[in-house]
Backbone bond lengths (Angstrom), bond angles and torsions (degrees), N, CA, C in turn:
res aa  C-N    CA-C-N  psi(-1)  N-CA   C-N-CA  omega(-1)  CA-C   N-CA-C  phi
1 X - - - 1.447 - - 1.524 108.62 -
2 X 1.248 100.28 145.54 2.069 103.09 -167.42 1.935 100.71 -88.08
3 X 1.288 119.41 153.40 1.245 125.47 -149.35 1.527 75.86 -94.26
4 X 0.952 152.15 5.66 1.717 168.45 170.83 1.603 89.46 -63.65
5 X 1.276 131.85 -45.53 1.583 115.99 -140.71 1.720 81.88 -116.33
6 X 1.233 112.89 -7.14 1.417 96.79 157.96 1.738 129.56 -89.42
7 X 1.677 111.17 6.66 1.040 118.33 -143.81 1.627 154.91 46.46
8 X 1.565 80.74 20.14 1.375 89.10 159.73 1.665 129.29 -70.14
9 X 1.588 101.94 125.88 1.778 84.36 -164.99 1.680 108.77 -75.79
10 X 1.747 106.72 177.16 1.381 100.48 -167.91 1.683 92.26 -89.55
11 X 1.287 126.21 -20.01 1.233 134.84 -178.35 1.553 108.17 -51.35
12 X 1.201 136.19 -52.73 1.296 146.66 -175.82 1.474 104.14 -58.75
13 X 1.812 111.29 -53.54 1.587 117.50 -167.90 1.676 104.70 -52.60
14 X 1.506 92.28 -41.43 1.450 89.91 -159.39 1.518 111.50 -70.68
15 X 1.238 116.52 -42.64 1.440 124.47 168.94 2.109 102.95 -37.92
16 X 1.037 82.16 -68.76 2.009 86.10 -176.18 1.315 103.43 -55.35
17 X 1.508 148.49 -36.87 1.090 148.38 -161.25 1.444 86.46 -76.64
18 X 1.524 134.91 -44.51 1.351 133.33 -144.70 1.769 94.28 -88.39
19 X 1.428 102.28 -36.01 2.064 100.25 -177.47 1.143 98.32 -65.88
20 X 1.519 122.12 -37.57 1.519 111.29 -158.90 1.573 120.75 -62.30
21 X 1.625 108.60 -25.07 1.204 123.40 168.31 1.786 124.07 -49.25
22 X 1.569 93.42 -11.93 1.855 89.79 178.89 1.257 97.71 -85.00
23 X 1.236 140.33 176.98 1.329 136.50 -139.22 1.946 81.89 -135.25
24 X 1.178 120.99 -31.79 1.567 122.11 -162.35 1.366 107.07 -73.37
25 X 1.772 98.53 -37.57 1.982 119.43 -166.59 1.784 86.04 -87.42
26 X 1.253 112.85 -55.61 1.355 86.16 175.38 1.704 133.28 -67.44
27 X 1.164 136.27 -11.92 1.164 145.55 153.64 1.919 112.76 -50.14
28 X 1.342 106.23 -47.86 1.627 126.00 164.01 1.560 107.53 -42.23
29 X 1.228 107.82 -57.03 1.710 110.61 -174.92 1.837 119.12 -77.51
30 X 0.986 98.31 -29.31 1.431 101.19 171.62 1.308 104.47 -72.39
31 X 1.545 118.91 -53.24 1.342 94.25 -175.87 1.791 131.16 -60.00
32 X 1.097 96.74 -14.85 1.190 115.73 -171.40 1.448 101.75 -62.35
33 X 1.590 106.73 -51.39 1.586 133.09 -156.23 1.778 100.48 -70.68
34 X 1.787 116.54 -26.74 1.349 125.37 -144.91 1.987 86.27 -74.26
35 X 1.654 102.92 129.79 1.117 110.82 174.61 1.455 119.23 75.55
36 X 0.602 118.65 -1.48 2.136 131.96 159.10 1.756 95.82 -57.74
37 X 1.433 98.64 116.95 1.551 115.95 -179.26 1.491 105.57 -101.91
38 X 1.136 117.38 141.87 1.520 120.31 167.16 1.769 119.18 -39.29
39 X 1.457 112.80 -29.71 1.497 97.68 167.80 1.382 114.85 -88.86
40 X 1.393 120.27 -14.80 1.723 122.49 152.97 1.256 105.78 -24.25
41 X 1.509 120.41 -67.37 1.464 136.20 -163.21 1.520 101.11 -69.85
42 X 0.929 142.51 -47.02 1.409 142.59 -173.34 1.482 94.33 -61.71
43 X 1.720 153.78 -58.30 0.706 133.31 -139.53 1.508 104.26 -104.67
44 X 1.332 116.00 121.39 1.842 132.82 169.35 1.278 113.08 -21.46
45 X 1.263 104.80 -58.35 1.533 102.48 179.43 1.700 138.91 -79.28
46 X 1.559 106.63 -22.46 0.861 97.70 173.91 1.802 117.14 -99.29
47 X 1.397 120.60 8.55 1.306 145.84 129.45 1.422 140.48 -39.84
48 X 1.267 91.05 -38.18 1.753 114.55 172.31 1.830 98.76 -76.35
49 X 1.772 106.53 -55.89 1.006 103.70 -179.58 1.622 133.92 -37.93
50 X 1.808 103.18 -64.59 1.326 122.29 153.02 1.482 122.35 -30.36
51 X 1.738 128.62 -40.62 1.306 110.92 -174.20 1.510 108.55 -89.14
52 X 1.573 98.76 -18.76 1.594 97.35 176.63 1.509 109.19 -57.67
53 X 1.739 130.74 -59.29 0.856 155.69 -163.62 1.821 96.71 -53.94
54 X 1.598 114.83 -78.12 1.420 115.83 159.34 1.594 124.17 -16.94
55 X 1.397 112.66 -53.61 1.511 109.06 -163.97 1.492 103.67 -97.51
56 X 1.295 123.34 -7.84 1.384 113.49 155.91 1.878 120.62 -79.00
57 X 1.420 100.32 -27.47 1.522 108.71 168.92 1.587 105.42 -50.48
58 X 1.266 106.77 -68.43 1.507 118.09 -156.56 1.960 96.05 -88.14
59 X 1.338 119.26 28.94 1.355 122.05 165.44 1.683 106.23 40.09
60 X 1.530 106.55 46.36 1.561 109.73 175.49 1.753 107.30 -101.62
61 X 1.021 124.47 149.58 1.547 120.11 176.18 1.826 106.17 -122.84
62 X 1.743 81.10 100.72 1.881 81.57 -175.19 1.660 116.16 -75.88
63 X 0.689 151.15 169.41 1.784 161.95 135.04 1.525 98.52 -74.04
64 X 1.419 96.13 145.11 1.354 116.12 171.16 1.511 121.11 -29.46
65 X 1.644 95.65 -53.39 1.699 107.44 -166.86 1.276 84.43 -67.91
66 X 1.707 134.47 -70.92 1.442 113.06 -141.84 1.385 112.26 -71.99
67 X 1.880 128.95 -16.74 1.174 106.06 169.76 1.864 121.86 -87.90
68 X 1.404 96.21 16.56 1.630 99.33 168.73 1.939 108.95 -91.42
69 X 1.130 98.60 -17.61 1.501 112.04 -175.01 1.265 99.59 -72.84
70 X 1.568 120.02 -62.08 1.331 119.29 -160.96 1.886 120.80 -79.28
71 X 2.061 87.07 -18.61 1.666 87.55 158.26 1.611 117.27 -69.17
72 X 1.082 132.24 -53.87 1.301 121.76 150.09 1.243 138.89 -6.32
73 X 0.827 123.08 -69.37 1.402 161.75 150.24 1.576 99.07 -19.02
74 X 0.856 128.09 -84.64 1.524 147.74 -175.50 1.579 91.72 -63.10
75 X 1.036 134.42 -65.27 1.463 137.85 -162.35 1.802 100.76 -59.21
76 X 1.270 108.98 -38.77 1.716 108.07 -178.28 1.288 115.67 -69.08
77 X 1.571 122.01 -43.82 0.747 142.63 161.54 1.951 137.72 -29.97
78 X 1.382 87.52 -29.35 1.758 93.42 179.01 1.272 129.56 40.00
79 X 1.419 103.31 47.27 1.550 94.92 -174.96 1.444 108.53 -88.59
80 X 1.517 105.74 142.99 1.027 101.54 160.05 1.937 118.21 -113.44
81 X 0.993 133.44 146.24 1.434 137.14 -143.74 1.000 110.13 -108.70
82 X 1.309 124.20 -0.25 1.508 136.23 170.88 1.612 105.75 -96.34
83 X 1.528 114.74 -43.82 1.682 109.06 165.81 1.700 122.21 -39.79
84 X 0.957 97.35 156.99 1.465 102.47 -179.77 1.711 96.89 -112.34
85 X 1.147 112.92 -39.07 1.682 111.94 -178.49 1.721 98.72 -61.08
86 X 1.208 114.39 -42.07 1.529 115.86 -168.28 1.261 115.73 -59.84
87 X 1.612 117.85 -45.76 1.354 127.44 -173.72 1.488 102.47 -72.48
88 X 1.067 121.94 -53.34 1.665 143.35 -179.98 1.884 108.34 -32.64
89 X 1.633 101.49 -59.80 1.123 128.93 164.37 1.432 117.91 -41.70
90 X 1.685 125.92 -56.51 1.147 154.20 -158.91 1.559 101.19 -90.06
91 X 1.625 116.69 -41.40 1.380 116.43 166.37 1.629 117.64 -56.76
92 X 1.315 101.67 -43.23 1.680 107.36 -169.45 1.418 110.13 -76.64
93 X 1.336 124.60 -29.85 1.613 129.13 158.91 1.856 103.42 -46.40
94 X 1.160 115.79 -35.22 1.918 90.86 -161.90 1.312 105.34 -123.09
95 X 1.459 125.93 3.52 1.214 149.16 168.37 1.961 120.79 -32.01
């Protein structure tokens, strides 16, 4: 399902798609990401945590709604981060 029907705008993705390209901010997010288990992702809160953490990395300033969207988002999603189909999947969504 496209992060579109959660209302996530494409305006935001693209902005983050475009920081992620620095090699320093992206080094920032991985670490962030290192050891995040698939029930990490299942749980709201510690999801919430992560996007807070993320959008201060990548100097984004969410609103309530859009970081309730993108917890969503992630929570529907089921990823688990050890799959390779999942990430693969998750790559071709923001590609």
């Amino acid at each position: 399902m496209s992060y579109q029907n959660y209302g996530i705008r494409p305006e935001l993705v693209e902005r983050v798609k475009y920081k992620m390209k620095h090699p320093a901010t992206k080094e920032r997010i991985k670490k962030l990401l290192n050891g995040v288990t698939k029930y990490d992702l299942m749980d709201r809160e510690k999801v919430r945590k992560l996007v807070r953490s993320a959008a201060h990395a990548l100097q984004e300033s969410l609103t309530n709604t859009q970081e309730e969207q993108i917890i969503a988002f992630i929570v529907a999603q089921k990823i688990d981060p050890s799959n390779t189909f999942h990430l693969i999947k998750l790559w071709s969504m923001f590609r």
